[in-house]
C-alpha positions in Angstrom: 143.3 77.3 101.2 140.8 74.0 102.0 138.9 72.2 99.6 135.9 70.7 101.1 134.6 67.4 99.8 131.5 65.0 100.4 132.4 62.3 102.2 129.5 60.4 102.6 126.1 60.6 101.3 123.3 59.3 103.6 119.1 58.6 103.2 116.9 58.5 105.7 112.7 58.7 106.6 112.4 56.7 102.9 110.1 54.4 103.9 108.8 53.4 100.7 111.2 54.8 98.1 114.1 53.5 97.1 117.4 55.0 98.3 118.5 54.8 94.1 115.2 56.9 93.0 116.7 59.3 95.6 120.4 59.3 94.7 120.1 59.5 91.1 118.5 63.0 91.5 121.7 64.3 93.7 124.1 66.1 91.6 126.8 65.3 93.9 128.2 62.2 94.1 130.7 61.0 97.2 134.4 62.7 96.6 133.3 65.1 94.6 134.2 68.6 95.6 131.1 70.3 97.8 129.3 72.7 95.9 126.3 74.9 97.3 124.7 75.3 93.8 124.6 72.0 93.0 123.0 70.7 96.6 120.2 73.5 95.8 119.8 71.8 92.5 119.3 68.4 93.5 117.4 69.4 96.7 114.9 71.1 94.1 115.3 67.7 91.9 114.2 65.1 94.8 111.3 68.1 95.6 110.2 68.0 92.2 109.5 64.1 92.0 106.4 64.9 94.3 107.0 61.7 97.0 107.8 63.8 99.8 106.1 66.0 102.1 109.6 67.7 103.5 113.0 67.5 102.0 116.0 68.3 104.2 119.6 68.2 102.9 122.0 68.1 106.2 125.6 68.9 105.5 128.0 68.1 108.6 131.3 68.6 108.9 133.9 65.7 109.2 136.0 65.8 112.3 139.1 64.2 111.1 141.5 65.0 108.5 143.5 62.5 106.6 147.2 62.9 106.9 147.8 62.8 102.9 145.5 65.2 102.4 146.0 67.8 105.1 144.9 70.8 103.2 141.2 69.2 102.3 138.2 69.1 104.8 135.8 66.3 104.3 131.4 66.8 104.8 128.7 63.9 105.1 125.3 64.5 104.0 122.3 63.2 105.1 119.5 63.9 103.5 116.1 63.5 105.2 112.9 63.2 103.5 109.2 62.6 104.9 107.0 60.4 102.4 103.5 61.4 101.4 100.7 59.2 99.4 101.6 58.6 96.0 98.6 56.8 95.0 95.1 58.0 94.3 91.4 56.6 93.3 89.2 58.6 91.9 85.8 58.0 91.4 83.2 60.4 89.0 79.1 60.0 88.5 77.1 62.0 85.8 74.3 62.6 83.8 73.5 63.8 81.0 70.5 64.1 77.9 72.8 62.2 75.9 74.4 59.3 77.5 72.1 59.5 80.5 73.6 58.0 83.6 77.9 58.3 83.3 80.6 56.5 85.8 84.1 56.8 85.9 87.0 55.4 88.5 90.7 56.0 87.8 93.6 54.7 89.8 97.1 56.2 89.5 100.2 55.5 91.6 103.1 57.2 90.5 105.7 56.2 92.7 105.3 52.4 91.8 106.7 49.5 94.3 108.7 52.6 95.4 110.7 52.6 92.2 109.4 56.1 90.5 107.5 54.0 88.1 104.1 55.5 86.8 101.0 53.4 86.7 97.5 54.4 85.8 93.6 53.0 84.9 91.3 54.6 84.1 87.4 53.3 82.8 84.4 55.6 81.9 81.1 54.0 81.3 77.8 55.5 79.9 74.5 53.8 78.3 75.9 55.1 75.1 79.9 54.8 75.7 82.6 53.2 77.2 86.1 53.7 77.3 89.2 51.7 79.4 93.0 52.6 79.2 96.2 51.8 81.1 99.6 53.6 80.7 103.1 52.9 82.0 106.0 55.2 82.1 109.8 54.8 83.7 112.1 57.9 84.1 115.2 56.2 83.5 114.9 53.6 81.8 117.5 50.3 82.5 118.9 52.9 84.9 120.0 55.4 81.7 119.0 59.0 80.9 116.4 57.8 78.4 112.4 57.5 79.5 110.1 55.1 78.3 106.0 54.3 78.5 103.4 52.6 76.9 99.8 52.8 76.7 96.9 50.4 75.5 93.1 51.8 75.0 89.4 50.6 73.9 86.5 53.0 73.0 83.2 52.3 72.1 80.6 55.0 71.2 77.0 54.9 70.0 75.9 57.9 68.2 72.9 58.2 66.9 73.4 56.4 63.1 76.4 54.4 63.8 78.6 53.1 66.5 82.3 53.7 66.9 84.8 51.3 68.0 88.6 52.3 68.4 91.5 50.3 70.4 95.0 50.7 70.2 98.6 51.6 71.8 100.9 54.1 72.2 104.6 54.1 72.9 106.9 57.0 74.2 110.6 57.4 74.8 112.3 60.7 75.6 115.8 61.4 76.6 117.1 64.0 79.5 120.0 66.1 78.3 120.5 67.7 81.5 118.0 69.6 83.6 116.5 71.9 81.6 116.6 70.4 78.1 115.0 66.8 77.0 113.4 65.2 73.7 110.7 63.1 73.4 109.1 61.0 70.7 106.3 58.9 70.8 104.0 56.5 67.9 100.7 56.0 68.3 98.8 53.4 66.5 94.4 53.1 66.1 92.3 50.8 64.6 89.0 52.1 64.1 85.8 50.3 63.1 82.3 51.9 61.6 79.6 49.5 62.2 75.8 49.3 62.9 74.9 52.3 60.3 71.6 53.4 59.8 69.5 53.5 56.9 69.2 56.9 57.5 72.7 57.5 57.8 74.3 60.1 55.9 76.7 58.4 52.5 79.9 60.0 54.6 79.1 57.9 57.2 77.9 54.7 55.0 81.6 55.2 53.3 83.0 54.9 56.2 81.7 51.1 57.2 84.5 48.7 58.0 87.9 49.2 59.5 90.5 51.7 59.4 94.2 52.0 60.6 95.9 55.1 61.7 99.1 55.5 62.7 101.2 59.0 63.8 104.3 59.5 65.1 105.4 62.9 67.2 108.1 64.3 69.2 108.8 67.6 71.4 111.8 69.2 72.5 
């Protein structure tokens, strides 16, 4: 009988990405024993990350064998992907009875400096509101099957006996047990402030004047 192993594994049309946000999503490593499942896998894994308009995975036989190991055949494979635009702007107008005229703009890239990083923005501004927040997030953190993100955030709402002013963070790690199963926990943390109450203002609302703090922590399997 012949074993067949991966002798080589090669990148190519990554123009942008880098050849380790690739790699670490192949299941197969070089020397280890080919295996069809696993190259279906980790062609469905580099799919998934949503960079590339075609995926290809190339197998090729090896046309030499190496004396000491006469009874094992040896493969290269290339695999060939085709980028696609991983950054967006988005751009929103409204109106409405409430907060009349209503703008928003939002810019995302989520395949950052080429590095699978996550960055977004978003603002939303009304005569009676606005509202600003930025996130980060890294798949494998330091390189490791744990994730990671953060998040910062400003609000600022006038109703019609107060105004509302909220700002904050957020901060998320989560950790991939293999491809079906991760965890995830996050903390949040708001500070929220009641100011400008009416005279007419309801006594909830009047006890609610100054400042307070929230803070909440989840997770998810």
């Amino acid at each position: 009988s012949s074993f067949v192993y991966i002798n080589r594994i090669g990148i190519e049309g990554n123009t942008k990405t880098r050849d380790y946000v690739i790699r670490r999503e192949i299941n197969l490593d070089e020397g280890d024993l080919y295996s069809s499942s696993k190259l279906k896998k980790s062609r469905n894994k580099v799919n998934r990350l949503g960079f590339f308009e075609e995926v290809n995975f190339i197998p090729n036989r090896v046309d030499y064998l190496l004396p000491e190991k006469k009874d094992e055949d040896f493969m290269d494979l290339l695999v060939r992907v085709k980028e696609r635009p991983t950054g967006y702007l988005t751009f929103g107008l409204g109106y409405s009875s409430v907060d009349q005229f209503m703008g928003s703009i939002q810019i995302s890239q989520n395949n950052l400096f080429g590095r699978g990083q996550r960055l977004s923005a978003t603002a939303q501004a009304s005569s009676k509101s606005q509202s600003y927040d930025i996130s980060f997030f890294e798949p494998y953190l330091f390189g490791s099957r744990f994730s990671g993100g953060v998040s910062v955030f400003k609000i600022k709402r006038e109703y019609t006996d107060y105004t509302k002013e909220s700002e904050g963070f957020g901060l998320r790690s989560g950790y991939r047990f293999n491809e079906d199963w991760s965890s995830s926990i996050g903390y949040r943390y708001e500070s929220a402030t009641v100011l400008d109450v009416s005279d007419y203002a309801s006594q909830i609302i009047k006890d609610q004047v100054g400042t307070t703090i929230t803070s909440s922590i989840y997770g998810s399997v």
